[in-house]
TIROFI-123171 format. One line per 8 residues: number of its first residue (from 1); for each residue x, y, z of C-alpha. Coordinates in steps of 0.25 Angstrom, whole numbers. Example, Ala and Ser with C-alpha at 12.3 -4.5 7.8 and 13.67 -1.06 7.14 Angstrom:
<pts>
1) 49:-18:31  55:-4:29
</pts>
This chain:
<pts>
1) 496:395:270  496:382:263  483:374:263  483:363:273  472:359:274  468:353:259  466:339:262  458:327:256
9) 456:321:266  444:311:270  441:315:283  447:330:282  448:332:296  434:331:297  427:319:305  413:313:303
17) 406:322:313  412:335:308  405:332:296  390:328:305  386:342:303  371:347:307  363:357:301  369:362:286
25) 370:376:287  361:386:279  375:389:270  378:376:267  364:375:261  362:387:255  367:383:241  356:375:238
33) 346:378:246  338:385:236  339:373:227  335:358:228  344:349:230  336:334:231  341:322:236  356:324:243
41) 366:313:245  371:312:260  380:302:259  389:301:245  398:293:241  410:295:231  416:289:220  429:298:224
49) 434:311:234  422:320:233  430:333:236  439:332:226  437:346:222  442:352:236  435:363:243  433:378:243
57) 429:390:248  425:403:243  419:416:243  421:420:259  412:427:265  415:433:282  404:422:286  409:410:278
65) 412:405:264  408:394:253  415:382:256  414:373:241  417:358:237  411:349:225  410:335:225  417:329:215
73) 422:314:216  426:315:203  429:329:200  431:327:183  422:321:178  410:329:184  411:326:200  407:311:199
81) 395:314:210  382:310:208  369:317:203  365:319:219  367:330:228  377:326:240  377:332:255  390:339:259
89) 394:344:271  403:354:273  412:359:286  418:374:291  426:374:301  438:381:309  448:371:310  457:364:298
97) 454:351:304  438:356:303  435:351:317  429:364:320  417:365:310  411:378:311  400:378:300  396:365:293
105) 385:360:285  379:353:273  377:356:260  374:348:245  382:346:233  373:345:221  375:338:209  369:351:201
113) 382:359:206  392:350:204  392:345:219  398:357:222  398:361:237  395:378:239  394:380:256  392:394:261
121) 399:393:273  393:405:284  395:409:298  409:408:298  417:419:306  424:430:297  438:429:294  443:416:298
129) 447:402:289  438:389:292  438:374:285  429:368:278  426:355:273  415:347:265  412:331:268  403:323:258
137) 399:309:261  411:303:267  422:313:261  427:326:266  431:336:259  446:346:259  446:357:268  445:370:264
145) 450:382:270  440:394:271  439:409:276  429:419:279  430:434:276  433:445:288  420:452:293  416:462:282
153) 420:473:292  431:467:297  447:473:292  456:460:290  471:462:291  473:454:277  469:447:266  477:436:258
161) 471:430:245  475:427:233  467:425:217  470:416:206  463:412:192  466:406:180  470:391:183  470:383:169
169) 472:368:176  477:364:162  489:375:162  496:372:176  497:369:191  491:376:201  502:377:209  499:392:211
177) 488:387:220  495:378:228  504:390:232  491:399:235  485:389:245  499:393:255  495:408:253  488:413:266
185) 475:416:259  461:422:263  455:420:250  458:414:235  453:421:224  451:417:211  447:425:198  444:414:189
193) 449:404:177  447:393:189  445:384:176  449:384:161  437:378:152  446:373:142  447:358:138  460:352:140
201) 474:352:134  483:343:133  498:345:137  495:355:150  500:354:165  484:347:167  473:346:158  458:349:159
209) 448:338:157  440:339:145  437:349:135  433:363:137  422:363:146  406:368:145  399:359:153  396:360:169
217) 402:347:169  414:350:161  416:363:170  412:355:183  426:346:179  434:357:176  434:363:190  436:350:195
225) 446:348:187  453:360:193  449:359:205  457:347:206  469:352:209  472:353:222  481:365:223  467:374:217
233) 459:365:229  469:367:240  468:384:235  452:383:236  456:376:251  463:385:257  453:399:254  440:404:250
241) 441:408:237  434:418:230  432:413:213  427:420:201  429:417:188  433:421:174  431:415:161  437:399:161
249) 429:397:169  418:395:159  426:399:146  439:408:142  435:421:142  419:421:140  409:433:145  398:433:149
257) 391:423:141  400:424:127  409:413:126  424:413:122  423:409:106  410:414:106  408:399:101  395:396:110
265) 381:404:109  377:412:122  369:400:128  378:391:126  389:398:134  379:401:145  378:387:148  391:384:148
273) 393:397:157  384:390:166  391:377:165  403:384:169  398:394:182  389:382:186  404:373:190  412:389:192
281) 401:389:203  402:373:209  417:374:209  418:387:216  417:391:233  403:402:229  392:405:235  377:403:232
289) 378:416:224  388:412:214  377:399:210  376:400:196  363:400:187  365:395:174  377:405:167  376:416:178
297) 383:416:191  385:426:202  401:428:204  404:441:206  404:442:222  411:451:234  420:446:246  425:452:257
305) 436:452:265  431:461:277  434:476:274  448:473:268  443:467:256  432:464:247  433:453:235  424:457:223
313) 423:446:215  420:449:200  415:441:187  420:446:176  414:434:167  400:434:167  394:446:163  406:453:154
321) 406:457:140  412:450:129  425:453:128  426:465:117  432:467:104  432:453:98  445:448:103  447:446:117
329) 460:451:118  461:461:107  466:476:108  455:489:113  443:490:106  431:499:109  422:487:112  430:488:126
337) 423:501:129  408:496:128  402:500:141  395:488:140  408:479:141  407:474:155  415:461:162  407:462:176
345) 392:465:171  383:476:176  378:469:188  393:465:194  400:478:191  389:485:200  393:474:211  405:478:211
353) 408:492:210  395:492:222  405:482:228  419:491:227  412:503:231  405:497:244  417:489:248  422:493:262
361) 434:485:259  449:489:259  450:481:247  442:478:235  446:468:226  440:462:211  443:449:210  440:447:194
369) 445:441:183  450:449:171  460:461:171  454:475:175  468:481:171  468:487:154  480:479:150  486:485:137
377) 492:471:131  501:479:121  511:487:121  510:499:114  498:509:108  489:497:105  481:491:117  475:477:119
385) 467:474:131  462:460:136  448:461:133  443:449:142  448:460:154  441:469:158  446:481:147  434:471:140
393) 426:481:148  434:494:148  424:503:152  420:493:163  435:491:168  436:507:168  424:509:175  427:497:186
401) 441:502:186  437:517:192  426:512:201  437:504:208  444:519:209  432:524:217  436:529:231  425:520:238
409) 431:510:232  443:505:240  456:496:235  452:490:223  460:476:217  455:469:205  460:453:206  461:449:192
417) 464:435:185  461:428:171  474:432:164  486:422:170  494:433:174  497:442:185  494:458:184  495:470:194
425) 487:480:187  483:494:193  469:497:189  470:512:180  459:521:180  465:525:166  472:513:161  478:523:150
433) 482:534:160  495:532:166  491:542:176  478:534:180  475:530:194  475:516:199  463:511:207  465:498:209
441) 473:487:207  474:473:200  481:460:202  477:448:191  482:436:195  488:425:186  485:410:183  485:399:192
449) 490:390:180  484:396:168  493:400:156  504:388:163  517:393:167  517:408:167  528:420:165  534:428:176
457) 534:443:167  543:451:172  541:462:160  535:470:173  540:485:165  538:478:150  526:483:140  515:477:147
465) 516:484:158  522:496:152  509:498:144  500:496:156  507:502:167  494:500:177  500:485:178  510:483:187
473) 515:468:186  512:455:176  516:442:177  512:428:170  514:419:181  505:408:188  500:410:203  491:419:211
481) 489:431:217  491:433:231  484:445:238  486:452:253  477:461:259  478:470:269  471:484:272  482:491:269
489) 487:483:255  486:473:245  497:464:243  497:456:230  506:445:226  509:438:213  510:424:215  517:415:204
497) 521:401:203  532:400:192  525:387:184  511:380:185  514:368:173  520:361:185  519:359:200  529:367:210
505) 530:382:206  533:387:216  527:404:219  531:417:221  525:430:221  529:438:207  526:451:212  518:458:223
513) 509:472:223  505:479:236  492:489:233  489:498:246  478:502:250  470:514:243  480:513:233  478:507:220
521) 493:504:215  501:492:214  514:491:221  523:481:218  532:473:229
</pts>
């Protein structure tokens, strides 16, 4: 369903008294009420359209959800607010026109975050779409569209989402999100590459501001820079969305605290890292949880859609190795096979193998970055792995790979992104053994714009695939993936718009794949 109700608008729908609220609730005040927040403006005034970063939502919960906003009256060159902490109040209601406010409150948007805006919304019924809206001075905000999760006991008839990444402002359009926002959606999900760090080049469909970026500053204008498009603010509108990242978002392909070039000392990189999570986080629908301190932020996190299905939502930056061997996308060494190599960290794989074997879900789904599939990139005897993905960390993979084949461990499905283009992979015990079992499934997801125009490949029986018979479809075409559950199957289908360095492509589905229930193949249709 196309969203309707993405408006700037003055008045929103929203009259003067709707917005006299009482009491701000606890949730509302939650975010800072462990901190001090001095002297708050009641009554601001602004130089321009304060919202003009949209709204969102995010991380839903059967109770409620955060509902975000910044304040930004001019969103390029560092927000163009004041050094003062400014009161906004904030609306959930049932209606569209938001006459029936069923939560309201106020909250502060501090100078130190960005004048960021992160409510946690409670006391919501489960399974049900509310509006919300945020008011500041005399402006309102654009509505959002928001849902709660079904009971955790509770066995819903469907689930429709759909996940995304990797959306270079510079390389195109986002048309593909325009398209999304007029799918009937429950959720967005997106696995990272919100952003790209780099400084900008000349004679590209749009150009960043600057030049690469390390400051909070410089990263604070690169969301807004991005979130001034409006098809990614009318995507944010229309669903929670569930976020994670992957390496642009602080620099192309770092771990942990080792940089790219390996051009900048440990501490120098940490505080860029911290530069970077600190405006991931104030640009991003999270919890209180997700606050950063200094280089180190909490991600990785579980949602669930009643007993039909559970969202473990994984960081792969963080707390990984170095990438081995030297060369990052070199052929099989025996560096892979250090049982120390690790992209999720001690403490996260724990989690989650706790997570996927106490799930009482139908489905179980990793929504994560880098491939989980051991792609041979060459044909013949030699091999050449990508060591950003998770071969990296082979023994890791393998080990991860047969936990998710345990029989407590019910249907699970790795969501993938970083790579620009679409993969339907079966998930090998024995990558090498034709005879192996499959014990879950894997569906990356291309760019939103990154990489420009793609490629519809049709080589579906050509060497690729012939030397890794695990996967089932490739394609380098823009888009999304669109994704139906049900408690009998999973429906996925790849969507592709045909060109993103102009407006009006039009989308399709290239392909779709059907995976049943307690059985960990891909079908095609």
């Amino acid at each position: 369903m196309q969203n309707p109700h993405y408006q700037f608008t003055e008045s929103g729908g929203v009259s003067r008294r709707a917005f006299l609220f009482g009491t701000s609730s606890l949730a509302a005040a939650a975010l800072w009420s462990s901190r001090s927040v001095g002297a708050v403006v009641a009554a601001p005034r602004f130089k321009d359209y304060p919202f003009s970063l949209g709204v969102a939502s995010g991380d839903p919960a059967a109770d409620g959800f955060v509902i975000w906003t910044r304040l930004a009256p001019e969103p390029l060159t560092g927000g163009g607010m004041p050094g003062e902490s400014v009161e906004v109040s904030w609306m959930v209601a049932d209606d569209e026109r938001m006459s029936k406010g069923v939560r309201r409150g106020k909250t502060v948007a501090r100078p130190d975050w960005g004048h960021s805006v992160h409510v946690e919304v409670e006391g919501l019924k489960p399974d049900r779409w509310y509006w919300y809206q945020f008011k500041a001075g005399n402006q309102v905000s654009p509505r959002g569209r928001a849902r709660t999760m079904p009971a955790a006991n509770a066995m819903p008839d469907r689930l429709n989402f759909a996940f995304a990444s990797c959306q270079n402002f510079e390389q195109g359009y986002y048309t593909a999100y325009e398209h999304m926002t007029r799918e009937n959606l429950d959720l967005v999900i997106h696995l990272g590459d919100y952003i790209y760090e780099y400084g900008g080049r000349d004679n590209r469909v749009r150009k960043h501001t600057g030049s690469e970026i390390f400051s909070v500053t410089d990263y604070r204008n690169r969301y807004a820079l991005y979130r001034s498009d409006p098809a990614l603010q009318a995507a944010h509108a229309m669903a929670p969305w569930l976020v994670t990242w992957d390496d642009h978002e602080v620099d192309n392909n770092y771990a942990d605290l080792i940089s790219e070039e390996l051009d900048v000392g440990v501490e120098a990189f940490r505080r860029r890292r911290a530069n970077a999570y600190k405006a991931y986080y104030e640009h991003m629908p999270l919890r209180r949880s997700s606050l950063p301190v200094g280089p180190d932020m909490q991600l990785y996190r579980d949602v669930n859609f009643g007993r039909l299905a559970d969202f473990f939502v994984l960081d792969t930056r963080q707390y990984r190795s170095d990438q081995p061997c030297g060369d990052k996308r070199g052929v099989e060494c025996d560096e892979v096979m250090n049982p120390d190599n690790t992209l999720l960290g001690a403490t996260q794989r724990d989690w989650l193998k706790r997570g996927l074997s106490g799930s009482n879900s139908e489905w179980n789904i990793l929504a994560q970055q880098v491939m989980m599939a051991r792609v041979d990139r060459v044909a013949g005897e030699k091999v050449a792995y990508s060591l950003d993905q998770w071969p990296s960390s082979e023994l890791e993979r393998r080990d991860l790979v047969r936990y998710m084949g345990r029989p407590d461990v019910s249907n699970p499905v790795v969501l993938t992104g970083d790579i620009h283009s679409n993969w339907a992979n079966e998930l090998w015990v024995d990558f090498d053994g034709l005879d192996s079992e499959s014990v879950a499934t894997e569906f990356v997801g291309t760019s939103i714009s990154s990489g420009g125009d793609g490629v519809d490949k049709r080589d579906d029986h050509g060497s690729l695939l012939n030397e890794n018979p695990f996967v089932k479809f490739q394609n380098s075409q823009r888009g999304y993936v669109a994704c139906s559950v049900t408690k009998k199957e999973w429906t996925t289908r790849y969507r592709v718009v045909d060109y993103v360095t102009r407006h009006g492509s039009p989308i399709r589905t290239r392909t779709s794949f059907v995976v049943e229930n307690g059985r960990p193949t891909l079908n095609e249709v």
